[in-house]
TORGU-692954 format. One record per atom (N, C-alpha, C, O): residue number from 1; residue in one letter; chain; x, y, z. Coordinates in steps of 0.05 Angstrom, whole numbers. Layout:
<nulums>
    k  r  c       x       y       z
  NUM  A  A       X       Y       Z
...
</nulums>
This chain:
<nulums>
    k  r  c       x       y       z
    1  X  A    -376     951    -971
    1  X  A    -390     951    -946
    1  X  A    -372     940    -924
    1  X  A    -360     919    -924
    2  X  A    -374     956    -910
    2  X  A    -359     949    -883
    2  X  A    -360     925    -854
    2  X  A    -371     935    -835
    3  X  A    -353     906    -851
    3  X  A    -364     891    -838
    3  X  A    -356     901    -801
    3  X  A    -337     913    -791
    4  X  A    -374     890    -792
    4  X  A    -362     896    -754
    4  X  A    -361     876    -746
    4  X  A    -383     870    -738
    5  X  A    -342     854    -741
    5  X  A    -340     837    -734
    5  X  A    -338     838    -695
    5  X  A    -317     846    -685
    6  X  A    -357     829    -678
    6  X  A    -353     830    -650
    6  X  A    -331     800    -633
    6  X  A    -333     777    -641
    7  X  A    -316     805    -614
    7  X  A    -291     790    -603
    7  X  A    -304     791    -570
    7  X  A    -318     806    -556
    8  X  A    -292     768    -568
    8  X  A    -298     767    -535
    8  X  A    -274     777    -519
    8  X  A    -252     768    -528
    9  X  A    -272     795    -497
    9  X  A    -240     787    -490
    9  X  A    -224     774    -483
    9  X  A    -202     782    -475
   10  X  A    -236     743    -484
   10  X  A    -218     719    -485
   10  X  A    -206     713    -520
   10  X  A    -183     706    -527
   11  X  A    -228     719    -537
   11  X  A    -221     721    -573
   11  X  A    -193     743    -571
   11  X  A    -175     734    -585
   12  X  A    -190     758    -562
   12  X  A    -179     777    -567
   12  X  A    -152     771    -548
   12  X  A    -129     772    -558
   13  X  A    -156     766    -529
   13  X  A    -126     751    -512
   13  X  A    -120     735    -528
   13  X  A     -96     736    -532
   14  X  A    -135     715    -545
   14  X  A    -112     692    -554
   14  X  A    -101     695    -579
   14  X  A     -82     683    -590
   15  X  A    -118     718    -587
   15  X  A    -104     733    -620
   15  X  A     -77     740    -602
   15  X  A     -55     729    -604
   16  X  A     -84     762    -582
   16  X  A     -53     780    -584
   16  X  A     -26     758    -566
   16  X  A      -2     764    -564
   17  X  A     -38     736    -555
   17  X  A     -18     714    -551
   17  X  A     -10     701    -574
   17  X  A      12     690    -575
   18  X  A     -23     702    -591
   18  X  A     -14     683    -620
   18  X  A       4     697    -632
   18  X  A      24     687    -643
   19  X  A      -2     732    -631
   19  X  A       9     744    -653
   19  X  A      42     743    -641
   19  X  A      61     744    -658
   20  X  A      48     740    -617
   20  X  A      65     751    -594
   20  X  A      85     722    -608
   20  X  A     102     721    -626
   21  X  A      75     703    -592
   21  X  A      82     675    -609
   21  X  A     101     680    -633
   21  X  A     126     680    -632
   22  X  A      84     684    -655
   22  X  A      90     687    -670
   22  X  A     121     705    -670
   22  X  A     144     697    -672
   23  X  A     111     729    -668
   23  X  A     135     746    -665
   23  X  A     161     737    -663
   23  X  A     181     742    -676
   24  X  A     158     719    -638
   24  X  A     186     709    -626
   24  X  A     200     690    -634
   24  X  A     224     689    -628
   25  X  A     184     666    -653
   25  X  A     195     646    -673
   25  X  A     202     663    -695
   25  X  A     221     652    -706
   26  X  A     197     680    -704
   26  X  A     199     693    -732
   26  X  A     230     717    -725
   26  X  A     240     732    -742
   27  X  A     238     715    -697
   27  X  A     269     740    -686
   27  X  A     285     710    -687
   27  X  A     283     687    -679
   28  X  A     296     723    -698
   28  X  A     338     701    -691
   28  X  A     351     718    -681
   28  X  A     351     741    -691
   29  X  A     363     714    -661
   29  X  A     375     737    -648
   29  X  A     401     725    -649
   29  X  A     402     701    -644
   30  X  A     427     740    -656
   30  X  A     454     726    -652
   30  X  A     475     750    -642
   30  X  A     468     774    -637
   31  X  A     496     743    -639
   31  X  A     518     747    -634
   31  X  A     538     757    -648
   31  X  A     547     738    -659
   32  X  A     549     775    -654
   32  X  A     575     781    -675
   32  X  A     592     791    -667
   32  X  A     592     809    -650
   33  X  A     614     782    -680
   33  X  A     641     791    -659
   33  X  A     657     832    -681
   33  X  A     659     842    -704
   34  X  A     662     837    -659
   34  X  A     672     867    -668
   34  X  A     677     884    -690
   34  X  A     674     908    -696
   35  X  A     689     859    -703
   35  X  A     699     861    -735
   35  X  A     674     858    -758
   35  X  A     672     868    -780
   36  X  A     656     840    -744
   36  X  A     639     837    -757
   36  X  A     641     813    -781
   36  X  A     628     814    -802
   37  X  A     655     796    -776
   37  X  A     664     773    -788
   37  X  A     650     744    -781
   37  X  A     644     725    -796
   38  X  A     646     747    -759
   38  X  A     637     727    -747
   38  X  A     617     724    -734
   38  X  A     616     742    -717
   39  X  A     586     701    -732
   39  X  A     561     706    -721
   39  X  A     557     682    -711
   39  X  A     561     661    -724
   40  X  A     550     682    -691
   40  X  A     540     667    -670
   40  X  A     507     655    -662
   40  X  A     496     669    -646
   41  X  A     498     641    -667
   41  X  A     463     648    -670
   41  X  A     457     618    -657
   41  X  A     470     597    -658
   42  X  A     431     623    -646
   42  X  A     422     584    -629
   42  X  A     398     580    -651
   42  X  A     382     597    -658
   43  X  A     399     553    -660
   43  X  A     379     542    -681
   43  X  A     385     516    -666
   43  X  A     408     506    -664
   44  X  A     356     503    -653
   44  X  A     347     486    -657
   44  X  A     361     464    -636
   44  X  A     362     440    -642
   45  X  A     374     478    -606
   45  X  A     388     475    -591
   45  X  A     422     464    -586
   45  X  A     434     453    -567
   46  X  A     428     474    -616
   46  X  A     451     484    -623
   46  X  A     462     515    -631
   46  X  A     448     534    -638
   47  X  A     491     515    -627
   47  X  A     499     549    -641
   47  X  A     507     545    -663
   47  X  A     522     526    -664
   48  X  A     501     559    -687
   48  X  A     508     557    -709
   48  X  A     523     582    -712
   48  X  A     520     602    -697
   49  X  A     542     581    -738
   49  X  A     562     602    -740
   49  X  A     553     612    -761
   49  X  A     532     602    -768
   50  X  A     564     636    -781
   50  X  A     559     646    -800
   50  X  A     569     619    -826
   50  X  A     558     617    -848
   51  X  A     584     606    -818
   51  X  A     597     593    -835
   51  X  A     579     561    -837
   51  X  A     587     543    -851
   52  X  A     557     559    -823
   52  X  A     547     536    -822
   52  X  A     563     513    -802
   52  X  A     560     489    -807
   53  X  A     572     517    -791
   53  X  A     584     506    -769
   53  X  A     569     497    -738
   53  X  A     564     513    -719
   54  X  A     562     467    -739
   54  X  A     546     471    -715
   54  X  A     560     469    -689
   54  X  A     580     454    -692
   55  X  A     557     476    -666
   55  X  A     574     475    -642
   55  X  A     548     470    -625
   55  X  A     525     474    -632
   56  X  A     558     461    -598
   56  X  A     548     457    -570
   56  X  A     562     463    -553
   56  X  A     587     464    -553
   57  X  A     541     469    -526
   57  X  A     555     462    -498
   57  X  A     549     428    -478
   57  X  A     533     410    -476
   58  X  A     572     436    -469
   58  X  A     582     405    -455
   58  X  A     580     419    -428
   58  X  A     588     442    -429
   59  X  A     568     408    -400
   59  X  A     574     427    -380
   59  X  A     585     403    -360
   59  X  A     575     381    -360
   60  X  A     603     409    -344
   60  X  A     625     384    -327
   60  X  A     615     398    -300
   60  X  A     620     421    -291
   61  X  A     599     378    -289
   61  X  A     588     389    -256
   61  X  A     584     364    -244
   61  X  A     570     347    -255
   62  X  A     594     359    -223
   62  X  A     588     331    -210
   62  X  A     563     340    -189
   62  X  A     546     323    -182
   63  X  A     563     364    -183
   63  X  A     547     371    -171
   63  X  A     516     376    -167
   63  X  A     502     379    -147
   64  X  A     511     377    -207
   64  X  A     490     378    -216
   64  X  A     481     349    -227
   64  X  A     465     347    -246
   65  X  A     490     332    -217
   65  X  A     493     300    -231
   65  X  A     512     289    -254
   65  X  A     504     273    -270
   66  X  A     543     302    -256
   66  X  A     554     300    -278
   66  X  A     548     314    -297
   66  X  A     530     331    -299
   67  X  A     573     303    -322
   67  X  A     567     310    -342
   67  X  A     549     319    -372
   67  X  A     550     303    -391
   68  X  A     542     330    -373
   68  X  A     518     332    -393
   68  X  A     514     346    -416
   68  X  A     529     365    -413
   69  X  A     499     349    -444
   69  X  A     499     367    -464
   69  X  A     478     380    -454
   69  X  A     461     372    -439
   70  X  A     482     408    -465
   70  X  A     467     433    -456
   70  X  A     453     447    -475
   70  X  A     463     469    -480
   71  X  A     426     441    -492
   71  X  A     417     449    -509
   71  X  A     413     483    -501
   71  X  A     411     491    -478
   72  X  A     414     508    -531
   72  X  A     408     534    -520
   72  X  A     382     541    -549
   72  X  A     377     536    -572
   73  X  A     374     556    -525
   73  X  A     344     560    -533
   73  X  A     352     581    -546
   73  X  A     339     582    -566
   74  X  A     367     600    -544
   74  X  A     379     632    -545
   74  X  A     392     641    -538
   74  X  A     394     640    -513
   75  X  A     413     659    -558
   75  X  A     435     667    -550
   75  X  A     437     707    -565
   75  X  A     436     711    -589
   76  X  A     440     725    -548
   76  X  A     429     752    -562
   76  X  A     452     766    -529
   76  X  A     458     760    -506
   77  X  A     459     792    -554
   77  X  A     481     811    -551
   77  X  A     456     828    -527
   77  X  A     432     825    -531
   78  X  A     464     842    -506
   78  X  A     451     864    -483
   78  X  A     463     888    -497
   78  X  A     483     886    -511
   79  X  A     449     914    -492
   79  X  A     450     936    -493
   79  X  A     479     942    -478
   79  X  A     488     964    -482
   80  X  A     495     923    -460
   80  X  A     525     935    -448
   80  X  A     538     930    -469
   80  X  A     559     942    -469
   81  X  A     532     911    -494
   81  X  A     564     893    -502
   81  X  A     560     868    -496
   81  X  A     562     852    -514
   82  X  A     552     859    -468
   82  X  A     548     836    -454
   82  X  A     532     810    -474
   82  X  A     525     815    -497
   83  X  A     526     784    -463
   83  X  A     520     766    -476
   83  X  A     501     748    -458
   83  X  A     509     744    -435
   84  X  A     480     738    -466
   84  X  A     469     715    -453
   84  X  A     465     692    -463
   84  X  A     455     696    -485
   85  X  A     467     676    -459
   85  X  A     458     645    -469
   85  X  A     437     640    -452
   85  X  A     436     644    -428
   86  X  A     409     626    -474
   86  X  A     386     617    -451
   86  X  A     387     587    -460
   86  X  A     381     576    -481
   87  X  A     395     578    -436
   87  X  A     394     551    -438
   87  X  A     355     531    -444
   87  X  A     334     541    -436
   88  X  A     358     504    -459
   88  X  A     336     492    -461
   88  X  A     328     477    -437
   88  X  A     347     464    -428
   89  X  A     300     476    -422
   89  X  A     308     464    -406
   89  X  A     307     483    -374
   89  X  A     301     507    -377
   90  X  A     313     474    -348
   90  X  A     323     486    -331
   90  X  A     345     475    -311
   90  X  A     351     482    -288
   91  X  A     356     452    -329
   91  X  A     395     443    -315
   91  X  A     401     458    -296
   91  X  A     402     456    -272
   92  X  A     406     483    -319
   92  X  A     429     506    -305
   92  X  A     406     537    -316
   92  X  A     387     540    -332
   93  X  A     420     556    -296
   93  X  A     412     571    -311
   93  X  A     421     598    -338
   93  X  A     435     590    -356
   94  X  A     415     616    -339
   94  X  A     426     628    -366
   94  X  A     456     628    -358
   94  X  A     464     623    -336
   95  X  A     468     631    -375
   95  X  A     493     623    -380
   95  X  A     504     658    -387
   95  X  A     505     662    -411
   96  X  A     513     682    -370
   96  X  A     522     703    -376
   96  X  A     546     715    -391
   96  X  A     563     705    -377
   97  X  A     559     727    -408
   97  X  A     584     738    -407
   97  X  A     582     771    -417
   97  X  A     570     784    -434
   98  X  A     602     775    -397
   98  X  A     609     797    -404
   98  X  A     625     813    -425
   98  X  A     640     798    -438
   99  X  A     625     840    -432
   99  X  A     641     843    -465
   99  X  A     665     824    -476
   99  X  A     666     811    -497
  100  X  A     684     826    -453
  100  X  A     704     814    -461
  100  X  A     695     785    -465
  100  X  A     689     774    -487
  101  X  A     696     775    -440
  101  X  A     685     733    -447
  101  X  A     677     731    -477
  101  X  A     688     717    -494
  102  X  A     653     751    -481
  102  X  A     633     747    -512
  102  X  A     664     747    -533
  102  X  A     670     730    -549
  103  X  A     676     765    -527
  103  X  A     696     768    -554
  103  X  A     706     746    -551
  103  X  A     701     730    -568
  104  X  A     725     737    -527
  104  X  A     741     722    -521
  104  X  A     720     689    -536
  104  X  A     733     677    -552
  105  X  A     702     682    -532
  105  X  A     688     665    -540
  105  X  A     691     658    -573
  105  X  A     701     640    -586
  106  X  A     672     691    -578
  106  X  A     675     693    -617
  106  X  A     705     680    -624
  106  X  A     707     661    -639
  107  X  A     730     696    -611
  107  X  A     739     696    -623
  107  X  A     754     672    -627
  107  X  A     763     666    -649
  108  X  A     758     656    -603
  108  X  A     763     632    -607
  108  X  A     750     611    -618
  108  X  A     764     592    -627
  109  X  A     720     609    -621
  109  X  A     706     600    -631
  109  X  A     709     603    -667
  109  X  A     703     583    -680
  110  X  A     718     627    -682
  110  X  A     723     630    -702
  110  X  A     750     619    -713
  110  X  A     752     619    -737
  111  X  A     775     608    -696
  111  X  A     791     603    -700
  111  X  A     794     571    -705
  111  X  A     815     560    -713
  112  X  A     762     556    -696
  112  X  A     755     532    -695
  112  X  A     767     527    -672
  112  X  A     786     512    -679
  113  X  A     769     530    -648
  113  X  A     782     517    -621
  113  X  A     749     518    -612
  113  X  A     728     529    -619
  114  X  A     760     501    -591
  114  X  A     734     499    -568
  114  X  A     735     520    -549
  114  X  A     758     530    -549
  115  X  A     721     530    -533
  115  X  A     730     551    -520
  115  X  A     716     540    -486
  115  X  A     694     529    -485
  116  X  A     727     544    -471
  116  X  A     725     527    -445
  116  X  A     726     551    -424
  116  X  A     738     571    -428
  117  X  A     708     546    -394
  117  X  A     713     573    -379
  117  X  A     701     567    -352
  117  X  A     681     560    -364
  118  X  A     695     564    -331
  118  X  A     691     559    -306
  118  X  A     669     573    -298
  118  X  A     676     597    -297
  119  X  A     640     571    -290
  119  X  A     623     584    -279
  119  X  A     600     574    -259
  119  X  A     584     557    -267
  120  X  A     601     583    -235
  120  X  A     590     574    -212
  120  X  A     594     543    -206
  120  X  A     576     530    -196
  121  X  A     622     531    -214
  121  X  A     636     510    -198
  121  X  A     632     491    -223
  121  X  A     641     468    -226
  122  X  A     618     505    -239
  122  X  A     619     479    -271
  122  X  A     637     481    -290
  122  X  A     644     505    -292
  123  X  A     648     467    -307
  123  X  A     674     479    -325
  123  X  A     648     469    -354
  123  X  A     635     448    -360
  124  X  A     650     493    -365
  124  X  A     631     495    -400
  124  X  A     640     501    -420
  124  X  A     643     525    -425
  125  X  A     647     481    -438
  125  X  A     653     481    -458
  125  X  A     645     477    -485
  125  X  A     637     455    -493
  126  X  A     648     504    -504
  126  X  A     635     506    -527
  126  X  A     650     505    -551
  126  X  A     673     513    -555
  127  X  A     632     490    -568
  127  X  A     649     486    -586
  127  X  A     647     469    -616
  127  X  A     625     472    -626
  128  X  A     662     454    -630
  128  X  A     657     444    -648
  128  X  A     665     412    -637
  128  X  A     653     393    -647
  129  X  A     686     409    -618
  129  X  A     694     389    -610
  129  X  A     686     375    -593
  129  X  A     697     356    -582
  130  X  A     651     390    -586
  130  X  A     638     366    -566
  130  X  A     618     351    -577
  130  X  A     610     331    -565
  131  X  A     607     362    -604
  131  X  A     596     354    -616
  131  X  A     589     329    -612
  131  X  A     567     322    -603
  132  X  A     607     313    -617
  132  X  A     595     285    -614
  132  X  A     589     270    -588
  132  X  A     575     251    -583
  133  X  A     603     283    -574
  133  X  A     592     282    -541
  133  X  A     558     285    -536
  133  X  A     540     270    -528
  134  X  A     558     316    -548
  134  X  A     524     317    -557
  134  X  A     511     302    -568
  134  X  A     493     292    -554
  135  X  A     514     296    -589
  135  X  A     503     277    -610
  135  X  A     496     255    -578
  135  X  A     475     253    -566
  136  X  A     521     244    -574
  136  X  A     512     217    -560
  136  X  A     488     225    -530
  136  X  A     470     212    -519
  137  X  A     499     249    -527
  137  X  A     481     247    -498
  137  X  A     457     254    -508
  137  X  A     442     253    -489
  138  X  A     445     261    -529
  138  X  A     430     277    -540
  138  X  A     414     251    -556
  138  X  A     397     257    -572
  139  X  A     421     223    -550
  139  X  A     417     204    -575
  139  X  A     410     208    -603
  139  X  A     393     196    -616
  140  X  A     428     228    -611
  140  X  A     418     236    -644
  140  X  A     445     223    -652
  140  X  A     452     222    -676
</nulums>
C-alpha cells in the first residue's frame, strides 16, 4: 500500500537545501598536473598532495594588515585549463591562475619547493615550507 505523504513548500525548500549541502561536502575537487602524477586538493583549510603532504598559503601584504596564513576552502581546475583557489574567510579574494601558473605551481610544488608569485601587490607563497608559519598564526 502506497503512502502520500503531504510537504509544505517551506518542507520541501529545506529538503532540497539539505540535499544541495550535502552534495557539496560529499565533491573534493582537485587539481592535477598534465602528466597526471601529481594532485593538488584543499582538506580542511590546507592543500594536500597525492602523497599526503600538507602545504599552505602565507600571503605578505602590508597593505592588508601584514603578514598572514591563508586558509583554502577550495581549490578546482576551470573548463580553460585555468585554476582557482577559494580562499576561507574574506582576507583576500579567490586566488586565480592561469594554465601555465597552475603547471608552473604543480610542478614546483611536486619537486617539494615552495612556490612564490606576486598578485595584486601581495607576494603568496605556497608550500610545504610555511607550514609552520601556519601552524603558528593558525595557533595549532
Amino acid at each position: 500500500m502506497k503512502k502520500i505523504v503531504r510537504l509544505t513548500e517551506s518542507d520541501l525548500i529545506r529538503i532540497v537545501k539539505k540535499v544541495i549541502n550535502e552534495e557539496k561536502k560529499s565533491i573534493k575537487e582537485s587539481v592535477t598536473s598534465p602528466d597526471k602524477t601529481y594532485t593538488l586538493s584543499a582538506e580542511g583549510g590546507w592543500l594536500v598532495d597525492n602523497k599526503g603532504n600538507k602545504m599552505c598559503v602565507k600571503v605578505e601584504a602590508g597593505w592588508m594588515g601584514g603578514t598572514f596564513a591563508q586558509g583554502v576552502k577550495n581549490l578546482f581546475k576551470n573548463k580553460d585549463g585555468s585554476a582557482t583557489m577559494v580562499p576561507n574567510g574574506s582576507k583576500i579574494g579567490n586566488i586565480n591562475m592561469n594554465s601555465n601558473e597552475l603547471n608552473s605551481v604543480l610542478n614546483t610544488l611536486k619537486m617539494g619547493k615552495d612556490y612564490k608569485t606576486n598578485k595584486s601587490g601581495a607576494t603568496i607563497t605556497i608550500g610545504k615550507g610555511v607550514v609552520p608559519f601556519c601552524k603558528k598564526d593558525w595557533g595549532s
